[in-house]
Residue, then its C-alpha position, 0 to 999 in steps of 0.5 A: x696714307x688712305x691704304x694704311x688707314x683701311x688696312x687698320x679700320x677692322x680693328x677701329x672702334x667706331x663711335x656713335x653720332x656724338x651729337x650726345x656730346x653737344x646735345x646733351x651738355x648743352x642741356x645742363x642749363x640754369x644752374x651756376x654750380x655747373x661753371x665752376x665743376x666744368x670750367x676747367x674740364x674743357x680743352x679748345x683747339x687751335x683755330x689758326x688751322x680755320x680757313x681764311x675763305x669761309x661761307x657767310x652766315x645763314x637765315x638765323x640758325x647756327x651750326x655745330x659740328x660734332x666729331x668723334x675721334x677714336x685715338x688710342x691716347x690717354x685713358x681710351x687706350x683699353x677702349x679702342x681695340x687697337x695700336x697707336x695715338x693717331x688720332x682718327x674720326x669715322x663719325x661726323x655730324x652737322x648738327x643744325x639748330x634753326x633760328x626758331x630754336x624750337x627745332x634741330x637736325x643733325x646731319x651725318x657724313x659717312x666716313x667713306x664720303x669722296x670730298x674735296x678737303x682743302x688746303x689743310x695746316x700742319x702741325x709745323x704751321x705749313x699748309x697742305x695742298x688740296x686734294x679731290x676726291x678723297x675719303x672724308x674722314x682722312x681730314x681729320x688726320x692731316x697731321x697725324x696728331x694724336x688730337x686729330x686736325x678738327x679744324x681741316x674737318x671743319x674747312x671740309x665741311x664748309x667747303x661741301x656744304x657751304x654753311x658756315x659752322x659756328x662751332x666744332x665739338x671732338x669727342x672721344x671714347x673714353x667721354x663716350x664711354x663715361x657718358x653712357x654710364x652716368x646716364x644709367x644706361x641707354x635703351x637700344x634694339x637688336x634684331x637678333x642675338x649677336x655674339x663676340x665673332x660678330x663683332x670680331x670676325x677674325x676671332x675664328x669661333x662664335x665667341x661669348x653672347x653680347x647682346x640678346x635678341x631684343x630691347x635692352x639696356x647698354x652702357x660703357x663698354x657695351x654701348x660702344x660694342x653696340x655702336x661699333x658691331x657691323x658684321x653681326x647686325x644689319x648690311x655690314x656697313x658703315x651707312x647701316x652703322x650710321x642709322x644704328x648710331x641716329x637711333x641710340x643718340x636719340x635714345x639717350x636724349x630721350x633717357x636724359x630727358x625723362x630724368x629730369x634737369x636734377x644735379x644729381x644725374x646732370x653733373x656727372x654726365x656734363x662731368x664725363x663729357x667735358x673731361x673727353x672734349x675738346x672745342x673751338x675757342x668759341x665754346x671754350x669756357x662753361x660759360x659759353x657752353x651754357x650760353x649757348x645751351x639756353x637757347x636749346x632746352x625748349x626743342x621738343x624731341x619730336x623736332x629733333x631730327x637725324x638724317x644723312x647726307x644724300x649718298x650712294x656707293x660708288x664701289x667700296x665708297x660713298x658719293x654724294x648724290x646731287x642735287x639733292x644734297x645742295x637742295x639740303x643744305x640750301x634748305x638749312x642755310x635758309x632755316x627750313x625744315x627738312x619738311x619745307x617749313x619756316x623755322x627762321x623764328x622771323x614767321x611762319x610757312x611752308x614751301x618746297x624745303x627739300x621736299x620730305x622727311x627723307x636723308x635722301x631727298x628727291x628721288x620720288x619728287x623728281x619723277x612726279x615732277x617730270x610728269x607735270x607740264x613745265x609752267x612758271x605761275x610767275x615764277x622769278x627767274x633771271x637767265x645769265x649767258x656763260x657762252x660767246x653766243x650772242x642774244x642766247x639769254x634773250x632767246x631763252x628768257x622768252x621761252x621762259x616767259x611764254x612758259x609763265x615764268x617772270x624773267x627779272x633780267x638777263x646777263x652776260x656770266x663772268x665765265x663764257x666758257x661754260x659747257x653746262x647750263x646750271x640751274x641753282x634755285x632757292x627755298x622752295x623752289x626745288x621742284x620747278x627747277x627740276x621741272x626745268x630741266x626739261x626745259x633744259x636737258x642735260x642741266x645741272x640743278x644745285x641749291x642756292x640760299x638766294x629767293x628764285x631760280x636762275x639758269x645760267x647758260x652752258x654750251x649744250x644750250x646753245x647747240x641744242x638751239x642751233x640745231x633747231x629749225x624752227x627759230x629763235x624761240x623754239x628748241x629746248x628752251x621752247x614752249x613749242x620745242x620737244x620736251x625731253x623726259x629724263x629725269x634731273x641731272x644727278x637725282x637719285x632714282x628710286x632704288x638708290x639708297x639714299x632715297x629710301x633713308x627716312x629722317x629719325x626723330x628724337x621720340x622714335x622708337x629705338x627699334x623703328x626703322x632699322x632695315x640698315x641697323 
């Protein structure tokens, strides 16, 4: 399946991030004759196919999966350049609206993203088996429906990110394409005059000019034959698509936005969007929708943020670099700023968040960490033994205490034949808990919503402290054992790609920071 699915991707048309879609309908607020013009455009999928076993509720946000499909059904049909109904989806974003409601970030996914997609329900009622390690858009196609299977997406993503999404919104060409023209165009930039045979290279010739060199307006056609062209513009790939699509989003909020909240530009817009929708049940009415809405219309652009996911290739696909992606989501699940700040709308602060304004969090925060002594400043940790070595929690918990750290506990874990120690630390806490590391070689560090660290302990612990002579508190665990100067398991290093995507604001310039675009 994966193999007949690439075979047709030279010929898929790929959407931007249809967060527009959620964003921008939702911005249709305060006005009643809205209800009865968009009541009846709005379709809703089957939820029978959500999971049983989902993650609970975080801080205060919520989370809004925007997903765009690009069957070749219906009236998309001269839009997508290609054969068949199926339905298929290379744009995915997890849009997440902080508890404040004064700030928002989407987050992308790159369709080549190597997951593990969960039990899935077909369109029979029968349930899939699990699968590791296969490309993340193929969720979408479980079934091969010409609607797409947004609900397996939705299960996908909360099994990766472990945030429960509150809602999910499917777009499709035509509405993207309706979308654009009723706004009266979108301001975008090419870095270079881009012909037919750029977006097409099988066409064999240059081919007519799409776009000249610099910015411009684009709408319908043209907007999707911007948002698609890989080979004429930037590195030829789907991530330099990904940041190309983050800028135009935010390029047409800004454009509805300087419009004004008027009928007159807004219902055709909400118009376009709500006929080539389709949601959950939980958005299923106009009502909702603009329910919803009202609580969205007082985010400044500049708090609107796009980023991607952690990534770096592995071959022809992506992986997702840890632990910096479960630093992100950790940091979402607790209402933080990509920046470290209190957006829960319960207080105010800062703190350690995901360390930055980058997609790809950690790389240089984790080198300055491993430059700095490892010391706790009281620090809350509790230590779990997941080994049958016995008193190894306690001969680690006191060389965290000599260290400065409050150890609040020590416990046997349920599982006693873990080979690696595991660090999971809360908001804040990132950079102690790749500190730690050194304290700990070889640990794997994820993000955890709870307050503090804890480490639980794995078989390489317990031998690296066997192997010491020098007691029960020396070792690599120790204030007096060696300390060990590799960098966090997993983080990125600072030539990764992942670590040098900066976070895009709503109010950027369209030509600022394109170097993947």
């Amino acid at each position: 399946m994966t193999g007949t699915r690439g075979k047709r991707g030279s010929r898929r048309m790929r959407i931007p991030a249809v967060v527009v879609l959620a964003l921008l309908v939702l911005l249709t607020t305060g006005a009643g004759w809205v209800y009865l013009k968009l009541n009846g455009n709005i379709s809703t999928f089957d939820a029978d196919g959500l999971s049983d076993d989902r993650p609970g509720a975080g801080a205060a946000g919520q989370n809004v999966l925007v997903i765009g499909s690009d069957s070749r059904s219906g009236g998309n049909s001269g839009l997508g350049g290609g054969e068949g109904d199926v339905g298929r989806s290379d744009t995915a974003l997890l849009l997440h609206v902080y508890g404040d409601r004064k700030h928002a970030v989407g987050v992308s996914i790159p369709r080549d993203t190597l997951v593990d997609i969960p039990p899935c329900r077909l369109p029979d009622g029968t349930w899939t088996a699990p699968r590791t390690r296969a490309m993340f858009n193929s969720a979408f196609s479980v079934g091969e429906s010409a609607k797409g299977n947004p609900a397996c997406t939705q299960n996908t993503v909360e099994k990766l990110t472990g945030l429960r999404v509150d809602h999910t919104v499917v777009v499709d060409f035509e509405g993207f394409s309706a979308m654009t023209s009723a706004v009266g165009g979108v301001q975008v930039c090419v870095p270079k005059d881009v012909y037919a045979g750029d977006l097409n290279p099988h066409l064999g010739a240059r081919g007519d000019l799409l776009f000249r060199k610099g910015q411009q307006s684009v709408s319908g056609q043209k907007a999707l034959d911007y948002v698609r062209v890989r080979h004429g513009i930037g590195d030829g790939s789907d991530i330099g698509r990904i940041r190309r699509q983050q800028a135009f989003v935010a390029s047409m909020i800004k454009k509805v936005r300087s419009q004004g909240f008027n009928p007159t530009t807004l219902l055709p817009l909400a118009d376009a969007a709500t006929k080539s929708m389709t949601v959950d049940p939980g958005l299923g009415t106009a009502d909702k929708l603009l329910s919803f809405a009202m609580s969205l219309k007082h985010i400044d652009l500049h708090d609107i943020k796009f980023i991607t996911v952690p990534w770096r290739y592995a071959g022809d696909r992506v992986d997702i670099v840890q632990p910096d992606a479960d630093e992100l989501w950790a940091s979402l699940k607790a209402d933080r700023t990509i920046d470290g700040q209190d957006a829960t709308g319960k207080g105010s602060g800062s703190g350690g968040g995901t360390g930055g304004t980058g997609g790809g969090t950690g790389g240089g925060a984790a080198q300055a960490d491993a430059a700095a002594p490892v010391t706790g400043d009281g620090t809350r940790i509790s230590v779990a033994n997941g080994t049958t070595v016995t008193g190894l929690a306690a001969r680690a918990a006191a060389a965290l205490q000599e260290r400065g750290f409050t150890v609040t506990g020590t416990s046997t874990a349920p599982d006693r034949d873990q080979a690696t120690t595991v660090i999971a630390f809360g908001p804040g806490q990132a950079g102690r808990a790749r500190a730690l590391t050194r304290m700990f070689p070889g640990a794997y560090v994820r993000g955890d919503a709870a307050d503090g660290i804890s480490v639980t302990l794995g078989r390489d612990y317990a031998a690296a402290s066997s192997s010491s002579s020098s007691g029960p508190g020396s070792g690599p665990g120790s204030a007096s054992g060696e300390e060990s100067s590799s960098a966090p398991s997993g983080a990125p290093s600072p030539d990764s790609p992942g670590a040098k995507e900066q976070a895009r604001s709503a109010d950027d310039d369209p030509c600022a920071d394109l170097s993947y675009g």
